[in-house]
N, C-alpha and C positions, 0 to 999 in steps of 0.2 A: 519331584522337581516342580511340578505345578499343582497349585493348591486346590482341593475339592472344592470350595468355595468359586475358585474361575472358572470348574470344569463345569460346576451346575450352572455357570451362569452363560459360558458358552452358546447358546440358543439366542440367548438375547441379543448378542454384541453380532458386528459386522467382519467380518474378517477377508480376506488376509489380515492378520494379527499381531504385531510384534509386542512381547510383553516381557517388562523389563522388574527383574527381582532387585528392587533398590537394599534390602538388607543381605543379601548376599553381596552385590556390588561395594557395598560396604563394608562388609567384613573381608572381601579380595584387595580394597585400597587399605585397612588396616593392616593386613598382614605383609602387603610389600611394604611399606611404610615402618612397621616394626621391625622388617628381616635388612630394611637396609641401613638403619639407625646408627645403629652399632659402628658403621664403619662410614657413618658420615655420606653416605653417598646420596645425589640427589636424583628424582626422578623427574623425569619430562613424560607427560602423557602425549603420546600419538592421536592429534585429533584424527590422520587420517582413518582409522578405527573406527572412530565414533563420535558423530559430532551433534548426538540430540542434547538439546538445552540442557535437561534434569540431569542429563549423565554428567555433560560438564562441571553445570553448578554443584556436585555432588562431587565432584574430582578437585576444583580448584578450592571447596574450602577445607581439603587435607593438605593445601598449601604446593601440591604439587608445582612444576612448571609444565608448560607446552612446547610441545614438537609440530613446526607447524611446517608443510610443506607448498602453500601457498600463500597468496595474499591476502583473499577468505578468510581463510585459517586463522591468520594473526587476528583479520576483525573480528571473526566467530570465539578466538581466545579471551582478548580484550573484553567482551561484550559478558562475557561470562563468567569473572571473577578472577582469571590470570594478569600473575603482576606482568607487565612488562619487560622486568628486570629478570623475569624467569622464564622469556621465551628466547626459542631457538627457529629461526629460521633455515630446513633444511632444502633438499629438493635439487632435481640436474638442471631445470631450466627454468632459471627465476627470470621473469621480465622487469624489463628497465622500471615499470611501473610498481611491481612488487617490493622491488628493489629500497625504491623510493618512500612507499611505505611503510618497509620497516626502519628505513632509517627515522621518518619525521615521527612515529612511535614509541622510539630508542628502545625499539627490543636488545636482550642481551649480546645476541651473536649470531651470524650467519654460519653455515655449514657450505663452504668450498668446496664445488666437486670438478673447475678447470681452474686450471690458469688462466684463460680468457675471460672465468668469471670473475675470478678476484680484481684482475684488471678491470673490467666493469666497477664492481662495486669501489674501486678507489676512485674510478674517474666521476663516478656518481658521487659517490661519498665529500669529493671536493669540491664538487661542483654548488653542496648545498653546505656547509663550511662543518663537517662533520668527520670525525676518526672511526671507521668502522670495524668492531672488533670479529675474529674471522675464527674462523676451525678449518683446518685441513680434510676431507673426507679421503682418507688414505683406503687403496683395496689392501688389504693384507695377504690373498690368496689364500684364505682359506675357506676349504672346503663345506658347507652344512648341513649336508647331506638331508636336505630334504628340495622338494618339490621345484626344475626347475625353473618355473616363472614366480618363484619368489627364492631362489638366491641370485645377493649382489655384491657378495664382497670377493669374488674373483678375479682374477686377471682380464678377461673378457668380457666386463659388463657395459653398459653405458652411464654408470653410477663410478664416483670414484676418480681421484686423482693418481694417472699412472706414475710410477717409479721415474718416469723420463721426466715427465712435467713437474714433478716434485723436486727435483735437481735442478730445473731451470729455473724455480721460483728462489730456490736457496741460494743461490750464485747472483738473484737481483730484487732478493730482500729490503735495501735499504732503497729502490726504487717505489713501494707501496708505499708513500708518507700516508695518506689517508686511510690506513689498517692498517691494524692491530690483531699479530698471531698469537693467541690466547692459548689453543689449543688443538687435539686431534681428533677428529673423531673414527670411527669405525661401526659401519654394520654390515655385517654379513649374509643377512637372510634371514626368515622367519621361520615359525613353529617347528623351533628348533628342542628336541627333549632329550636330546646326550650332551651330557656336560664336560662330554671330553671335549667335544667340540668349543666352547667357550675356554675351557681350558690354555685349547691350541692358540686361539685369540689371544688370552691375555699372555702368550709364552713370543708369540709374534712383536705384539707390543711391545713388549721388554726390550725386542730388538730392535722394531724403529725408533722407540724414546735413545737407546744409546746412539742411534745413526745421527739424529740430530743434536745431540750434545756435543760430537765430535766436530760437528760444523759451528759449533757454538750458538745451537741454539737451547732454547729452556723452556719447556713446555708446564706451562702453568693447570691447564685444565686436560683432562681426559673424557670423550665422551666413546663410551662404550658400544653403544647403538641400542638396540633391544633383540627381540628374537624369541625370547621364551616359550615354546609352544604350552598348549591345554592337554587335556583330553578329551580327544572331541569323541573317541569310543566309549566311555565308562563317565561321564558328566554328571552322574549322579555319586559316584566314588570320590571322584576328585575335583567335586567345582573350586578351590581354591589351588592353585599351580604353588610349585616348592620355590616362594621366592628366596627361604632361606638357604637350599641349595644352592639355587642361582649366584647369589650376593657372596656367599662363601668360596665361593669357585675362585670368585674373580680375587678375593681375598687372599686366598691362600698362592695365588699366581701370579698377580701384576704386580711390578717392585714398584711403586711409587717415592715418587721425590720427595723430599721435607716439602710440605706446606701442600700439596700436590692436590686438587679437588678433581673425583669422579662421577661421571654424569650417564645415567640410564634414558634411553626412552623407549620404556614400555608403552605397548596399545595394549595389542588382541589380550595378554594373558592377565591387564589389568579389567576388561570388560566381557568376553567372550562367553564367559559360562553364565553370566546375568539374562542375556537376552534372548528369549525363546520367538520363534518364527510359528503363529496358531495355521492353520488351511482345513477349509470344510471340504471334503469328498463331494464333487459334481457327480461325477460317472464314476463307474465301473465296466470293465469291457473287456473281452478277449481277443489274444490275435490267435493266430497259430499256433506259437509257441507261450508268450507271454501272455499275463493277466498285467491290468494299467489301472491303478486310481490315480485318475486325473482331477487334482485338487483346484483351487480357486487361487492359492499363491503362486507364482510363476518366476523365471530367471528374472525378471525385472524385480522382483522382493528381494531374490535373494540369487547373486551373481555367481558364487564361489561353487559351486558343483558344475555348472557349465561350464566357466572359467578355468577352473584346475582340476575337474574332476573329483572334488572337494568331498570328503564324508563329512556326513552330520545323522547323528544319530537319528530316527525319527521312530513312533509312538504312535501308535492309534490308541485316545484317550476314551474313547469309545464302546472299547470291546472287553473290559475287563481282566485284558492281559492272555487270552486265547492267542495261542499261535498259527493257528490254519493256515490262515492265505501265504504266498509268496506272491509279490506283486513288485510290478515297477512303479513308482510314484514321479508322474509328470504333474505337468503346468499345462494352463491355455494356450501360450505362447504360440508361436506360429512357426518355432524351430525344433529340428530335431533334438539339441542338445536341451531342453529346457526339461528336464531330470532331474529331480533331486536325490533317486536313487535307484539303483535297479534289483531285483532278487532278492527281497527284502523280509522278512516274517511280521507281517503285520496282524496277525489275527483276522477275523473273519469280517472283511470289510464291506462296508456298502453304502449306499448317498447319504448323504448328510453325518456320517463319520466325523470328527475332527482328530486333525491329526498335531502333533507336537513336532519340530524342529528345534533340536536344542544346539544350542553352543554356538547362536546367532546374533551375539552383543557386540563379535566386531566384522567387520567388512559385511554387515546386513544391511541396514538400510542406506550406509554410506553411499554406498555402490548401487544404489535402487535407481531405474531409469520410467520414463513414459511411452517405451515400444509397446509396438501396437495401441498406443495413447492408453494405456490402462491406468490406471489412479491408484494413487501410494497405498501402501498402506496404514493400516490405524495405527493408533498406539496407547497401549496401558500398561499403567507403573504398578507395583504390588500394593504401594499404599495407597490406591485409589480403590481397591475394593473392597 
């Protein structure tokens, strides 16, 4: 996964390190791109994933669109090579200011998650002489059986328009002059790797598209959500995820309308295996029971192991592949949880080690903060060495 050439050069550079494989991230945008072709479907990248420059400028000249869930986002999209006409503004709590900017932008479509929003965005939308066209973000209750602070498409999230308020908007549809219902969307949750699960989704679908036919309505666009998990165990087996799995799922199970367009947005499973997380060994130390290499990267690099308890494979590129040690790998940080793993086989470790983090291309440095005021971390591309 990391090239002898960065390992020998390791010594030189600063680190905390994030180092991003632009021909792999390449060859992971070609093959969703070619597994969704086939069936016409489009894809919207998830800035929140990942929102360094070269990733995007790298994403948006595969013609992709964006999934943007703030206002940032839209500039950070725009700024970067996405058309306007290919973004999507998602998100539970857009502000009147956001709002605003996606209309005077004419991005493509907002993603509804109240009733109270859509009513915003009309009274917005006419206040500046503009038709705002909308998506429903429907929960569908289903289940996706992974981690739960990253699922949303059940009956109980804060994501999602409930089955009550979707019946109250259908009954006073011709009261939104200033939107336009283009379409539904749906997501359910992330690093999701059974496709029966998407399955379930598209067999749901089936049944809210016929619920609003009967009402007479006609839904033009379908946005699917994303979800797609990695593998963040075996990352050197499978850096490239089965998008044609995925694409085929939805294929062989959503009945679609004559004319009918469907809409992806992937992040994590379009960046995640690109981006590796570097950290040099400070200490080594024991407690009682545990052994600790305490690296220089910390929760603020890299959020998702404290956050969710997150695996990421990790590497001592150091030791020639010995397995001795079992060790917990912490941070400087000032919190218990700042861990990136515990009970680990690192080989026989000791200072100035470096270590590898893989499968850190999304929710890495997105999610990086200044606790304990510590300073970002670097970053190099593959084709910079």
């Amino acid at each position: 996964m990391i090239p002898q050439n960065l390992i020998d050069k390791l010594p030189e550079l600063k680190t905390p390190l994030y180092y991003y494989d632009m021909d792999l991230l390449q060859e992971t945008l070609n093959a969703a791109s070619n597994a969704a072709k086939p069936y016409g479907y489009h894809i919207h990248f998830a800035l929140k994933a990942n929102f360094n420059v070269k990733v995007l400028e790298t994403i948006s000249a595969t013609g992709m669109g964006a999934d943007c869930v703030s206002g940032n986002e839209i500039i950070k999209a725009l700024q970067n090579g996405f058309h306007p006409r290919q973004i999507v503004f998602a998100g539970v709590g857009k502000s009147d200011e956001e709002i605003r900017l996606a209309l005077e932008k004419n991005i493509y479509a907002f993603n509804c998650e109240s009733l109270q929003e859509i009513e915003v965005i009309n009274e917005i939308a006419g206040s500046v002489g503009k038709k705002a066209r909308i998506f429903l973000r429907l929960n569908p209750d289903v289940k996706a059986h992974t981690h739960k602070n990253i699922t949303t498409g059940t009956a109980e999230t804060k994501f999602g328009i409930s089955p009550l308020e979707t019946e109250l908007y259908l009954k006073q549809l011709d009261h939104f002059q200033h939107t336009e219902l283009i379409g539904l969307h749906f997501h359910i949750g992330s690093q999701i790797c059974d496709f029966s699960v998407f399955k379930a989704l598209a067999l749901k679908v089936n049944e809210i598209q016929d619920h609003f036919e009967s009402n007479g309505v006609k839904i033009q666009h379908l946005n699917m959500g994303g979800g797609l998990g990695i593998d963040y165990k075996h990352p050197e087996k499978n850096p490239v995820p089965d998008f044609k799995g995925y694409f085929d799922t939805f294929n062989q199970h959503l009945k679609l309308r004559p004319g009918q367009e469907v809409h992806f947005e992937l992040g994590r499973a379009l960046v995640a295996q690109s981006g590796v997380l570097l950290s040099k060994v400070l200490y080594v130390k024991s407690g009682e029971k545990n052994r600790f290499a305490i690296v220089d990267a910390s929760m603020t690099d890299l959020l998702r192991p404290a956050l969710y308890e997150a695996y990421h494979k990790i590497e001592n590129l150091s030791n020639n592949g010995n397995t001795g040690d079992i060790l917990d790998v912490a941070g400087p940080v000032c919190e218990s949880s700042d861990v990136f793993a515990r009970n680990i086989a690192l080989g026989t470790t000791q200072r100035g080690d470096f270590l590898a983090i893989y499968s850190t291309g999304a929710y890495g440095q997105v999610m990086s903060s200044a606790y304990n005021l510590r300073s970002p971390a670097h970053t190099l591309y593959s084709d910079e060495l």
